[in-house]
Structure formats: structure tokens, C-alpha cells
MIMIBA-531998 format. One line per 3 residues: number of its first residue (from 0); their letters; for each residue z negated, y negated, x of N, C-alpha, C, O, CB. Coordinates in steps of 0.001 Angstrom, whole numbers. Glycine has a CB too. Example, Ala and Ser with C-alpha at 12.3 -4.5 7.8 and 13.67 -1.06 7.14 Angstrom:
MIMIBA-531998
0) as) -7800,5690,13190,-7800,4500,12300,-7800,3300,13200,-8465,3319,14236,-9046,4473,11308 ~ -7080,2250,12850,-7140,1060,13670,-7870,-30,12900,-8039,-1138,13409,-5725,598,14084
This chain:
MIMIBA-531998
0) xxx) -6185,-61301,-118102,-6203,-62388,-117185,-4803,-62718,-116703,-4460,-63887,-116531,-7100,-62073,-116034 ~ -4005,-61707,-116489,-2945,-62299,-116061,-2236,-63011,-117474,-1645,-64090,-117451,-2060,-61201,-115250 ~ -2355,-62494,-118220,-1207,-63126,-119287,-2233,-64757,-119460,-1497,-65728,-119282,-951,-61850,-121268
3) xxx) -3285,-65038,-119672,-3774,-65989,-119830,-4118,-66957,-118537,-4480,-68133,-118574,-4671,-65607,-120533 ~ -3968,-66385,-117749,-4279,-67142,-116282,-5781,-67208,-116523,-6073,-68364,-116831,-3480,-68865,-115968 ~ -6524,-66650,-116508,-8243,-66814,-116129,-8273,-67679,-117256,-9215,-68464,-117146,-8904,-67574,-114440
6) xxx) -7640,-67841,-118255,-8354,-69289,-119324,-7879,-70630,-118979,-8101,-71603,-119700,-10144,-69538,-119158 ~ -7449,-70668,-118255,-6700,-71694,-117673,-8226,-72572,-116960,-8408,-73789,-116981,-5579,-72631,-119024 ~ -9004,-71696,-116472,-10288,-71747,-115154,-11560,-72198,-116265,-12744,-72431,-116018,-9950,-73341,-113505
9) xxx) -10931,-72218,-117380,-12280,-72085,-118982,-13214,-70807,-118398,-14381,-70837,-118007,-11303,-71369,-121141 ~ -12586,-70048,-118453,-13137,-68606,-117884,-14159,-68969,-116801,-15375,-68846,-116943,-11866,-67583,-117172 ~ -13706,-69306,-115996,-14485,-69322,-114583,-15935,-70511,-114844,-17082,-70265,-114470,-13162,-70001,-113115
12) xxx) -15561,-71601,-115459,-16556,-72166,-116099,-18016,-71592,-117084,-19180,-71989,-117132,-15794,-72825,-116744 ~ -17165,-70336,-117882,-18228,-69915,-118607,-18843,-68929,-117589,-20035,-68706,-117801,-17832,-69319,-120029 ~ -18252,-68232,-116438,-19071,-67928,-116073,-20477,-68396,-114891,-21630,-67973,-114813,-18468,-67238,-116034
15) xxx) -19790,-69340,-114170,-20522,-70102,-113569,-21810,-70399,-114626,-22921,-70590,-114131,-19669,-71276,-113101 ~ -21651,-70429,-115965,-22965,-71232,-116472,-23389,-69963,-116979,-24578,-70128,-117252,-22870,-72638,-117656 ~ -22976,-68455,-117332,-23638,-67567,-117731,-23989,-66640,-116948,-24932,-65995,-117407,-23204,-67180,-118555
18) xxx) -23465,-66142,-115505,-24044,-65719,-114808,-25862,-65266,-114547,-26503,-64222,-114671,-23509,-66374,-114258 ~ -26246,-66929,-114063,-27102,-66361,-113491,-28235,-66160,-114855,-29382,-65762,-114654,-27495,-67204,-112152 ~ -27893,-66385,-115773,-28768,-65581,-116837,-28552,-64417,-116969,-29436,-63654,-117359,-28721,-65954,-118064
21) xxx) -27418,-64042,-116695,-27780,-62429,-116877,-27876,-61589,-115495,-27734,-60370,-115402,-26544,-61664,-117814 ~ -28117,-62389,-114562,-28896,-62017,-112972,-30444,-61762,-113343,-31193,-60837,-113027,-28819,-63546,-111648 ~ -30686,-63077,-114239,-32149,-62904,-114374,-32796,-61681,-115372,-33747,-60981,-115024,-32634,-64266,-114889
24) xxx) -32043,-61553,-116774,-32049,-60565,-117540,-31745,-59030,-116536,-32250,-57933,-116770,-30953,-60966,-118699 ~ -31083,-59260,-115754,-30813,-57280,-115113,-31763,-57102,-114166,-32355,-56058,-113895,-29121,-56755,-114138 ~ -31928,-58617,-113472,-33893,-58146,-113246,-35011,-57751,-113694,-35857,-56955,-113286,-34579,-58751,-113021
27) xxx) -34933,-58276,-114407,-36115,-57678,-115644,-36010,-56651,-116284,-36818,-55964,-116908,-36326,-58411,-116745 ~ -34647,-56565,-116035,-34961,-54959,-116846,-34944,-53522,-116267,-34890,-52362,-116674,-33929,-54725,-117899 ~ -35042,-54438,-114714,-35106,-53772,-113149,-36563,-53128,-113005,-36910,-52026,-112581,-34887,-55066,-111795
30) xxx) -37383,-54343,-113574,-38953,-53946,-113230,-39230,-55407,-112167,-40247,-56097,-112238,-39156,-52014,-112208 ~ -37961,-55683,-111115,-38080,-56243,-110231,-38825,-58080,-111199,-38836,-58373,-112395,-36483,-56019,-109322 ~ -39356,-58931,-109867,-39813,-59873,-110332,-40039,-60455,-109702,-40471,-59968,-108657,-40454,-59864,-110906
33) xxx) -39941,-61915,-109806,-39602,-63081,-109091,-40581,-62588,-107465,-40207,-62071,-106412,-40191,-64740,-110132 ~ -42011,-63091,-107992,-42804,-62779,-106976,-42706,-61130,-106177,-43197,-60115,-106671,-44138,-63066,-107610 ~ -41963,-61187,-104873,-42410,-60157,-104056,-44210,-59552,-104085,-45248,-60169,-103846,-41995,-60765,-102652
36) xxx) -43980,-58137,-104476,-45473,-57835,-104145,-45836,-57336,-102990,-45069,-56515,-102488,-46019,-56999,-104951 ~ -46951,-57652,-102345,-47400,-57217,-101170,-47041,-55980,-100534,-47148,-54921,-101151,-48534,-57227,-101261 ~ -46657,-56022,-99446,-46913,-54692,-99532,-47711,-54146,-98566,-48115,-54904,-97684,-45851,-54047,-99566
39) xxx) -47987,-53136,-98544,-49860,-52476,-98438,-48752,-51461,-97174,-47630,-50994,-97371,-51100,-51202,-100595 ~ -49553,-51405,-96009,-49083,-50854,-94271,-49606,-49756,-94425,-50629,-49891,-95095,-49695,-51622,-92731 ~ -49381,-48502,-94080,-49964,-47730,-94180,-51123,-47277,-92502,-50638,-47083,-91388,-48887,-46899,-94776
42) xxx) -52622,-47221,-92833,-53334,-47416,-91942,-52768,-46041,-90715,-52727,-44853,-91036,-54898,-47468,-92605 ~ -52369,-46597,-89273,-52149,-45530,-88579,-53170,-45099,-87388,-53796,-45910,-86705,-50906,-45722,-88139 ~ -53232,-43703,-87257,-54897,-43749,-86436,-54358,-43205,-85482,-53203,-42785,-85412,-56421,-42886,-86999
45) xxx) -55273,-43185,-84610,-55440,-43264,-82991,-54410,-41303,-82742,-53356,-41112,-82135,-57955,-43372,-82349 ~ -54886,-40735,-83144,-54388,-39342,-83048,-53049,-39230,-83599,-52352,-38410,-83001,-55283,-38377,-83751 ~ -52334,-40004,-84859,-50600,-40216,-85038,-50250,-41200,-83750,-49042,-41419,-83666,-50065,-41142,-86787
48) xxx) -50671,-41531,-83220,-50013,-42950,-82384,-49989,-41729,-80925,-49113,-42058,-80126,-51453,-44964,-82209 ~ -50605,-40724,-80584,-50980,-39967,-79478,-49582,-39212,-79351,-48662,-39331,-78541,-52379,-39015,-79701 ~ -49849,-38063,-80898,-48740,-37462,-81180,-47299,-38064,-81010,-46278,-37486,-80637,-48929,-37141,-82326
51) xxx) -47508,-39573,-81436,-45582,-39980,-81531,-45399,-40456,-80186,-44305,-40833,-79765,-44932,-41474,-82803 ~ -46674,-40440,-79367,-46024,-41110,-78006,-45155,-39380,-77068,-44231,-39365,-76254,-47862,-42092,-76746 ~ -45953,-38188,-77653,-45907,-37006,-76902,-44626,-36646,-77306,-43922,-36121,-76443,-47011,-35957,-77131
54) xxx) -44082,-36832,-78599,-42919,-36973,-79352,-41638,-37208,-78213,-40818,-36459,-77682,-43147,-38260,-80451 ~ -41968,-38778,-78144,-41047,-39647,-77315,-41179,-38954,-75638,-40152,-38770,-74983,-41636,-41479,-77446 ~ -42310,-38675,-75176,-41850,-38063,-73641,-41341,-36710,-74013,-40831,-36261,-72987,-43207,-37893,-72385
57) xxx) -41243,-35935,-74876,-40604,-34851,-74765,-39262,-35167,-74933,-38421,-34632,-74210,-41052,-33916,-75576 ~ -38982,-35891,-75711,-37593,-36121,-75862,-36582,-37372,-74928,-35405,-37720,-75022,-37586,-36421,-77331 ~ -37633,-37755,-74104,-37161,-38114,-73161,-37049,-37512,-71896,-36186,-37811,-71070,-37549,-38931,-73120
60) xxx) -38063,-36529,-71724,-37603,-35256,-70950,-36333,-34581,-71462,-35687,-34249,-70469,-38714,-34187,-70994 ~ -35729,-34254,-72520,-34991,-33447,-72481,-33614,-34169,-72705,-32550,-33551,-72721,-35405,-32470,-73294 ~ -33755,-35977,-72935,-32703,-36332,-73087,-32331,-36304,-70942,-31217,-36182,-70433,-32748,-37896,-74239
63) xxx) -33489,-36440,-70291,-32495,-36689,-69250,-32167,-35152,-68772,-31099,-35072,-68165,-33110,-37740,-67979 ~ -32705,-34220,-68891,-31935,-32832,-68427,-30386,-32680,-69256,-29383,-32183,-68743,-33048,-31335,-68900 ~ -30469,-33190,-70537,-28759,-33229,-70934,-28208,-34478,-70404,-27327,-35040,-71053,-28387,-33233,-72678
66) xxx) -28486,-34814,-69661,-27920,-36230,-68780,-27426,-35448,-67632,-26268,-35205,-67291,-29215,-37582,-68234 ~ -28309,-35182,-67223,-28440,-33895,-65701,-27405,-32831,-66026,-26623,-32608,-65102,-30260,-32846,-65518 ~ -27263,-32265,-66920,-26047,-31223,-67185,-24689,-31485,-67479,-23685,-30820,-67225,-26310,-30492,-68185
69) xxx) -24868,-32850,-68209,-23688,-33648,-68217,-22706,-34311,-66738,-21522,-34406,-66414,-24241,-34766,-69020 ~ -23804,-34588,-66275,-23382,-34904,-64923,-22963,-33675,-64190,-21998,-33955,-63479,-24471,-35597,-64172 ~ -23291,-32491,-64091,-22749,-31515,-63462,-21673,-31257,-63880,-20819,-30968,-63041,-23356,-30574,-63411
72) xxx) -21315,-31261,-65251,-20280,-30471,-66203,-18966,-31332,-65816,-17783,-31014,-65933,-20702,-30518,-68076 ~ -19778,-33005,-65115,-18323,-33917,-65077,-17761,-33718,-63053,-16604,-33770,-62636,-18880,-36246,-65683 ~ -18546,-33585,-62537,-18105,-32951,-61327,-17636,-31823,-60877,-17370,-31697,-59682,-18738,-32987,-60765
């Protein structure tokens, strides 16, 4: 490129028009495909939703006691 200057912007032309064919070709050979497939939520029940709330007050209990120690450690 440097000795030729990009083609004198020939270059940049061919790729503008060959590009996105081979965007579409490295998709496909991705698996990937035009259409997004659904995707499927995973069902969450009453007893995970209990657990992650008990999760969050424990660890919000213990984030404010290292709040609380922090504050001592700075006085």
C-alpha cells in the first residue's frame, strides 16, 4: 500500500463492493442467520426469587457493617 498508494483509491472501491459479501459468507459459516431466534426465558419459581432476595439482605447487611468499620478505621 504504501508503494502503490491504496491503488490509487481502486482498492478502496473494490472493497466497498466486496465487503459485505464476505460479511454475509463469515456468517454463514458462523451458524449465525439473518433471523434472530427467539429466545426461550428461563421459567423462575417462587422459591429462586425467595432465595435471591435472602441473598441480597445478607449482603446488604454485611455491606453496611464494612461501611460501619470503615467509618471507624477513618476517625
Amino acid at each position: 500500500m504504501l508503494f502503490t498508494f491504496g491503488l490509487c483509491g481502486v482498492g478502496q472501491l473494490v472493497d466497498v463492493a466486496v465487503i459485505p459479501q464476505a460479511v454475509r459468507e463469515a456468517n454463514g459459516k458462523d451458524g449465525a442467520s439473518e433471523k434472530a431466534a427467539p429466545s426461550k426465558t428461563p421459567e423462575v419459581t417462587r422459591t429462586q426469587v425467595i432465595e435471591s432476595k435472602e441473598e441480597l439482605d445478607e449482603l446488604d447487611l454485611e455491606q453496611a457493617s464494612i461501611e460501619e468499620t470503615m467509618k471507624k478505621l477513618r476517625d
